[in-house]
N, C-alpha and C positions, 0 to 999 in steps of 0.2 A: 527597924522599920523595913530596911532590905531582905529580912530574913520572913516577915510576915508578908510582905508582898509576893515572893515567891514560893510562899505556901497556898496563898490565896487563889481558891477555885475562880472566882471572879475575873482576877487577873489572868489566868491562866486561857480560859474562855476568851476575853478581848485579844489576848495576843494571837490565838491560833485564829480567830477569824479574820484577821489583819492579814497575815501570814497568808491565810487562804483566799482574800478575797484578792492580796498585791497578787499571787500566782496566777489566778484565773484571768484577774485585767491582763496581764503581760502573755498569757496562752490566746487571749480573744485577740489583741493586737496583730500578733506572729500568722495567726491565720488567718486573716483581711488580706495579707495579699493573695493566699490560695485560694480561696472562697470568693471573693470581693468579681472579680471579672463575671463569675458564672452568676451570682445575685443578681449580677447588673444585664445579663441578659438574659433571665427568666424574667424581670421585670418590663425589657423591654419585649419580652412574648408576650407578656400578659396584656399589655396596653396595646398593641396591634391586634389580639384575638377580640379585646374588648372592641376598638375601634372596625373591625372586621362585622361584629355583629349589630353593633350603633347604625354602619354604615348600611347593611343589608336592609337594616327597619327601614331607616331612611328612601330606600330604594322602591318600598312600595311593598314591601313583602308582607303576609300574610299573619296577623296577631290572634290568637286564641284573645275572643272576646266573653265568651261565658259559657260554662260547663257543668254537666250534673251527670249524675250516673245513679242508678236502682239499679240493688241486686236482689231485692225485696227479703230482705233478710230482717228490716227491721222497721221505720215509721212508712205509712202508704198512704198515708191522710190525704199527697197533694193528688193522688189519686181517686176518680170518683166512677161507682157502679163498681167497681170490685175490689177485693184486697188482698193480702200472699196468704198463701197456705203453703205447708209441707206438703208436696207428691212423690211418689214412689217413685224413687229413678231418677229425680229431676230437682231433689231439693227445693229451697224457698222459690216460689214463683208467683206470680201477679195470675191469680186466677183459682179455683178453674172458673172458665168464662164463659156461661152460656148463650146458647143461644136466641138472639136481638130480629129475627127475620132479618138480618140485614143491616137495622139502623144502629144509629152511633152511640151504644150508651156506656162505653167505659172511656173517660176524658180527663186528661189535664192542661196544664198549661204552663207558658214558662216565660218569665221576663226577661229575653234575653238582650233587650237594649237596642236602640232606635238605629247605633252606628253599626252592625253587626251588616254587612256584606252577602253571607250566606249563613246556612243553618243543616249541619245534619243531625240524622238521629239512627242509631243502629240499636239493633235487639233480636233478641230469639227469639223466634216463633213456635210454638211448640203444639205438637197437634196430639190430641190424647184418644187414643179407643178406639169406639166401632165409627168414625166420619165414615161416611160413604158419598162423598160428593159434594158435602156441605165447605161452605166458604167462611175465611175471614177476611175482614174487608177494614181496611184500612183509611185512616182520614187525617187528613190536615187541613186545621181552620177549618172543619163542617164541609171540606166537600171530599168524595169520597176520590183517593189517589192508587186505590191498588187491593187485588185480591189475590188470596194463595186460599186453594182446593186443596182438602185430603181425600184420600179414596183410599181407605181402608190402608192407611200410612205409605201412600206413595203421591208426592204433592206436583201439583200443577199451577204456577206463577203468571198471571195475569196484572202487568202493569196498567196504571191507567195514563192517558195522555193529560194532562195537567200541565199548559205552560210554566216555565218556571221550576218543576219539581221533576225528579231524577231519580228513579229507582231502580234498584238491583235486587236478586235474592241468590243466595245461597246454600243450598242443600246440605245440611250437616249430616244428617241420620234421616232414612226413611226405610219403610215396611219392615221396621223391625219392633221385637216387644220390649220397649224400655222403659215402660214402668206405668206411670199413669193412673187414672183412677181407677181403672181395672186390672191391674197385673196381674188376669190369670192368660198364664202361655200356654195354655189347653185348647183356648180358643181361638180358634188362626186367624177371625179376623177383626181381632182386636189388634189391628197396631198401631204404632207408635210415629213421628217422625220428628223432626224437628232440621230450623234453616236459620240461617241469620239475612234479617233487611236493614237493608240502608237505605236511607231517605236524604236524598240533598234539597234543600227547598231556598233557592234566590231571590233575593232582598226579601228577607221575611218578616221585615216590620221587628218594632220593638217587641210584641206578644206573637209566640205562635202556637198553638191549639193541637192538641195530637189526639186522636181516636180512635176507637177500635167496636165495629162488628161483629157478629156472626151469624149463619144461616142455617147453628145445626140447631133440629127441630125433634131432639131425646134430652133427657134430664141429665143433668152433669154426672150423674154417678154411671153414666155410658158413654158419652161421648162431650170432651169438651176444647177448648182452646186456652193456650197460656202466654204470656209475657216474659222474659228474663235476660237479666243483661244489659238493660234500658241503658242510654249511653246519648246527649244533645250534646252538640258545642259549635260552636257560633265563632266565624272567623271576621276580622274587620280588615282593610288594609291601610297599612299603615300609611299614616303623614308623607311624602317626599322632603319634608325640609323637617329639620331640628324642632321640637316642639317647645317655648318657652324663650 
């Protein structure tokens, strides 16, 4: 019996993992004390970073309450009066956008919740071809908050006063030929520009409304306006005391 026992693979198996699992306990022991001090104070980092960020909430500090972003690469449903196309130079874009005399007809909207504090919204403005003067005109909630002018791809920012709302613009590229629904650079004044705006808009209600204009008065296939980069998020601030 002693001679089939230790010919037996089975047996042999059992003992070498006895073998190995008694080494590995008595290696895991040996090294609690070297290890065991520094566990004990990465744990107690962690619980101060955590209590470090609890406590900032707590403080009143500012909570991303709700967020969306278009790169119009792909659904544009919750947008209305225009949808993305490919343009030359400029990839997927919300547009091109003709021109509205002025009034509001590309719109959507966004539920961004009643407790929401503030509201921005940033995007690229992109201006295509021969503008020569013509406006787009910008809107939150239907009333009109800001215009940017191309003139033959060199742009002029026209804030509106709108209590409550805050706007910036940015010049990324201007008077230059980048692409568009016309990319012939034969014609010099066919250009191009393009800016990023920001929209801050305070206590903006559970719904807020975004819109867009234009005042150019030739057919898209000459001159038109774009969208890209669409970007809303909504900050609340936070509770001062523990919630719960």
């Amino acid at each position: 019996m002693t001679h089939r026992f230790i010919k037996s693979e089975d047996g042999a198996i059992t003992v070498d993992w006895v073998v190995l699992t008694f080494g590995v306990t008595i290696t895991g022991l040996a090294m609690m004390g070297t290890i065991g001090p520094s566990l004990g104070r990465m744990a107690v980092s962690v619980v101060d970073a955590l209590e470090a960020t609890v406590g900032s909430i707590y403080e009143g500090s500012k909570v991303v309450a709700y967020r969306s972003n278009y790169d119009f690469a792909g659904d544009t449903s919750a947008w209305a009066g225009a949808s993305s196309m490919y343009v030359d130079g400029f990839g997927e874009v919300l547009g091109p956008i003709a021109g509205s005399g002025g009034l509001e007809t590309v719109t959507t909207s966004f539920n961004i919740g009643e407790e929401s504090d503030s509201a921005t919204l940033t995007f690229d403005l992109l201006a295509f071809d021969s503008l020569d003067g013509e406006d787009a005109v910008l809107y939150i909630d239907g009333v009109e908050v800001g215009r940017m002018t191309s003139d033959q791809g060199y742009l002029t920012w026209t804030p509106g006063d709108v209590e409550g709302i805050t706007l910036s613009a940015t010049t990324l590229s201007e008077g230059q030929h980048l692409g568009g629904m016309q990319n012939d650079t034969s014609v010099d004044w066919w250009r191009d520009a393009a800016s990023r705006i920001t929209i801050t808009v305070d206590d903006p209600g559970a719904t807020l409304d975004f819109g867009f204009g234009s005042t150019a008065n030739q057919d898209v296939s000459d001159e038109s306006w774009a969208i890209d980069n669409f970007i809303i998020e909504s900050t609340v601030t936070a509770s001062p005391e523990p919630l719960g």
